[in-house]
C-alpha positions in Angstrom: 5.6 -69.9 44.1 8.9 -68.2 43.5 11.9 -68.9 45.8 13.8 -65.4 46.4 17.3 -65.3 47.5 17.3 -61.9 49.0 14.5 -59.4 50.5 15.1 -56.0 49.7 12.5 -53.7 52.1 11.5 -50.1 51.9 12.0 -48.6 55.3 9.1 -45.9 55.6 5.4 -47.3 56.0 7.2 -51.1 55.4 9.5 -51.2 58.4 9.1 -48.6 60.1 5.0 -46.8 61.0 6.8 -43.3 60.0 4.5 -42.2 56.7 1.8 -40.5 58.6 4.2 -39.1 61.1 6.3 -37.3 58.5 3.9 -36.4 56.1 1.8 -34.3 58.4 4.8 -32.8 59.5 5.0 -31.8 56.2 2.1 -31.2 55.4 1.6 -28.7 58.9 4.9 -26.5 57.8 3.4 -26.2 54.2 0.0 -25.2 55.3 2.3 -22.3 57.0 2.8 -21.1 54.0 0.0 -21.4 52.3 -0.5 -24.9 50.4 -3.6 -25.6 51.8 -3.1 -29.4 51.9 -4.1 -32.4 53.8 -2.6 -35.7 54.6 -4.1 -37.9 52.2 -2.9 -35.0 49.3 0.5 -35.4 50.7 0.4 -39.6 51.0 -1.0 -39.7 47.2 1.5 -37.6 46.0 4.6 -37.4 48.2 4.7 -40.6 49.5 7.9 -42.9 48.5 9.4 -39.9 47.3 12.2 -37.5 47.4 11.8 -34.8 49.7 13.4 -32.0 47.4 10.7 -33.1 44.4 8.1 -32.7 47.6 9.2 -29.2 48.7 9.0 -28.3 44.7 5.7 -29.5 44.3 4.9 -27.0 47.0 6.4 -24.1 45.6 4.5 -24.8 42.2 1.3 -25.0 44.3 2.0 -21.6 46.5 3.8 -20.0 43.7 6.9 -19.0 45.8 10.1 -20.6 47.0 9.8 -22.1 50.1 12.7 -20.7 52.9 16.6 -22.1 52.3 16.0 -24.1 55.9 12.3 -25.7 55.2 14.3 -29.3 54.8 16.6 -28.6 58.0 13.4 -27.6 60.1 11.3 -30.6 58.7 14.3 -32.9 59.5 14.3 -31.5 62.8 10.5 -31.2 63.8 10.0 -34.9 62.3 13.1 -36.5 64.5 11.5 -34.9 67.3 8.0 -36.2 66.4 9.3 -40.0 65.7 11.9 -39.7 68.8 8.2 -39.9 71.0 5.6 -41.7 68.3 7.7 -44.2 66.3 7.1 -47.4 66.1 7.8 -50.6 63.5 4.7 -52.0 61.8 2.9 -54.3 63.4 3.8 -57.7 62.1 7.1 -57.0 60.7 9.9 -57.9 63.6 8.4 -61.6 63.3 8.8 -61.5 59.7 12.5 -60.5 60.3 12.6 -63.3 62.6 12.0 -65.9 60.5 13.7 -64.7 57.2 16.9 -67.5 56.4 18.0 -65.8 53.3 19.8 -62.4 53.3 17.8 -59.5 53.4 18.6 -55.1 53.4 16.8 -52.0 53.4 16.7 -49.6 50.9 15.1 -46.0 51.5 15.4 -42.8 50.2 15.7 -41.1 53.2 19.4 -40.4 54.4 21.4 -42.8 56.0 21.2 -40.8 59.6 17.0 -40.8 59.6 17.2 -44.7 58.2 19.3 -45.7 61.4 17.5 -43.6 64.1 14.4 -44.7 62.4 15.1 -48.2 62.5 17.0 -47.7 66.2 13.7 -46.0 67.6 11.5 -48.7 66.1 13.9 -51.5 67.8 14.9 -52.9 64.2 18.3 -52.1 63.4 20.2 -54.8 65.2 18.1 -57.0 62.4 20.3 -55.3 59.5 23.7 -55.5 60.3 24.9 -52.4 58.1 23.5 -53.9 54.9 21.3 -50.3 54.6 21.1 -48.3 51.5 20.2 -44.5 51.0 19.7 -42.8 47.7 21.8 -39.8 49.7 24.7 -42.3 48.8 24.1 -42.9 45.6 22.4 -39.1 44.2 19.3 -40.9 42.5 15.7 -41.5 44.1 12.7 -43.6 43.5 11.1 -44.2 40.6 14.5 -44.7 39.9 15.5 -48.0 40.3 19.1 -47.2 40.5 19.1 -48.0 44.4 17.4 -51.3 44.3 20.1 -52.0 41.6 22.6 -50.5 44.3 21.6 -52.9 46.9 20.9 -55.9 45.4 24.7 -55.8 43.2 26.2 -55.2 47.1 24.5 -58.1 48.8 25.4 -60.1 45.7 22.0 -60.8 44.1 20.9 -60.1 40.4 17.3 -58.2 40.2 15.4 -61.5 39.1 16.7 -63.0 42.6 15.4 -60.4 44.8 11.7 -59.8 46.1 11.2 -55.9 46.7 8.9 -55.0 49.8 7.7 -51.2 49.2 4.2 -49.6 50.0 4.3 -46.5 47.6 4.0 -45.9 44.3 7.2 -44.1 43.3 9.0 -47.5 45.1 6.9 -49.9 43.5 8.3 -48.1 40.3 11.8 -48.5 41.0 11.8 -52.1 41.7 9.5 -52.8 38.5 11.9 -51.0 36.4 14.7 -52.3 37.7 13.4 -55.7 36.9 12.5 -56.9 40.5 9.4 -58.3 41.2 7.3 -55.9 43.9 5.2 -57.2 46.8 3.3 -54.3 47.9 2.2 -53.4 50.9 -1.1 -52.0 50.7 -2.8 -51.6 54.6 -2.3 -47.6 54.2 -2.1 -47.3 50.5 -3.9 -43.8 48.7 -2.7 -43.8 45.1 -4.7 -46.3 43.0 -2.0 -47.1 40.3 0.0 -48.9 43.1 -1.7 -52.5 43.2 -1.2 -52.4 38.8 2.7 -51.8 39.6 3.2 -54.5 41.9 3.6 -58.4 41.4 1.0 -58.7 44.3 0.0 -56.8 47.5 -0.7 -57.7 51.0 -2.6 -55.8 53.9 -0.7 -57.8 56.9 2.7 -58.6 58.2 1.3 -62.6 58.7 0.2 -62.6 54.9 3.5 -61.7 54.4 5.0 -64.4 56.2 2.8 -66.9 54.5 3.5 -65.7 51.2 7.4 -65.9 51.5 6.4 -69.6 53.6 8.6 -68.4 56.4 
């Protein structure tokens, strides 16, 4: 089997048990006004992605613009709702552990939600300011131009890297980027996400025998 030199992770639904969280959040203030949604619409479809294409999607579906301070609100009724029910996912803090070669995150969520994320979730220490936001670079999955970010910072070329991501739109990014994928698939909804990967996993432990940590 393949010997990477770097892990690049996903943060949401990898890291970090925040895709449920924030999807119903977003899926409740939607409802509001008028989407008529659920949470397994909003993991098929939103998951892995940017929140602006999210909110648009929306709009299309109630035919109206959403108000100027729908993100602000769902930034703030989300921190309060991970500040409280946050936690990493079960498994992963071992696999950090045990990983000897470098490894980053890569998310499209800002740099501010990453780090409180990770902070709530007692994970950040683990990462050592090697964390990547699309809000720094202006592009989000499916394109890869993040994973390309983070792996040319930590010093890696694409074929060196193993990509950890659990949605579609991420598995995407790393494909096209030329990074092979292992996707984590406990919580997956979309069914083109296991033909975009290299090979999933359901568990943290497979995981860590798959990398032989």
């Amino acid at each position: 089997m393949k010997e990477y030199k770097c892990i690049i992770f996903d943060c949401d639904g990898v890291l970090v048990d925040s895709e449920a969280l924030g999807n119903q959040v977003f899926v409740d203030m939607a409802n509001e006004h008028g989407a008529g949604i659920d949470i397994s619409y909003a993991m098929k479809h939103f998951k892995g992605g940017f929140l602006n294409d999210s909110i648009r999607q929306v709009e299309a579906i109630i035919q109206k613009s959403l108000p100027l301070d729908f993100e602000s609100e769902y930034r703030q009724r989300s921190y309060e709702i991970f500040s409280t029910h946050l936690k990493s996912v079960d498994g992963i803090e071992k696999v950090l552990e045990k990983l000897t070669v470098p490894f980053c995150v890569a998310s499209s969520g800002p740099q501010e939600k990453i780090k409180r994320n990770l902070g709530t979730a007692g994970l950040l220490s683990f990462f050592n300011g090697n964390i990547f936001s699309c809000y720094d670079i202006g592009k989000w999955k499916p394109d890869p131009a993040i994973y390309l970010h983070a792996s040319i910072t930590m010093g890696f070329l694409p074929n060196e890297c193993l990509v950890i991501e659990d949605s579609y739109k991420g598995a995407q990014a790393a494909t096209s980027g030329g990074f092979d994928v292992y996707g984590y698939a406990l919580h997956n909804e979309d069914p083109n996400f296991e033909k975009e990967v290299t090979r999933t996993f359901e568990k943290m432990d497979d995981l860590i025998s798959l990398l032989k940590l």
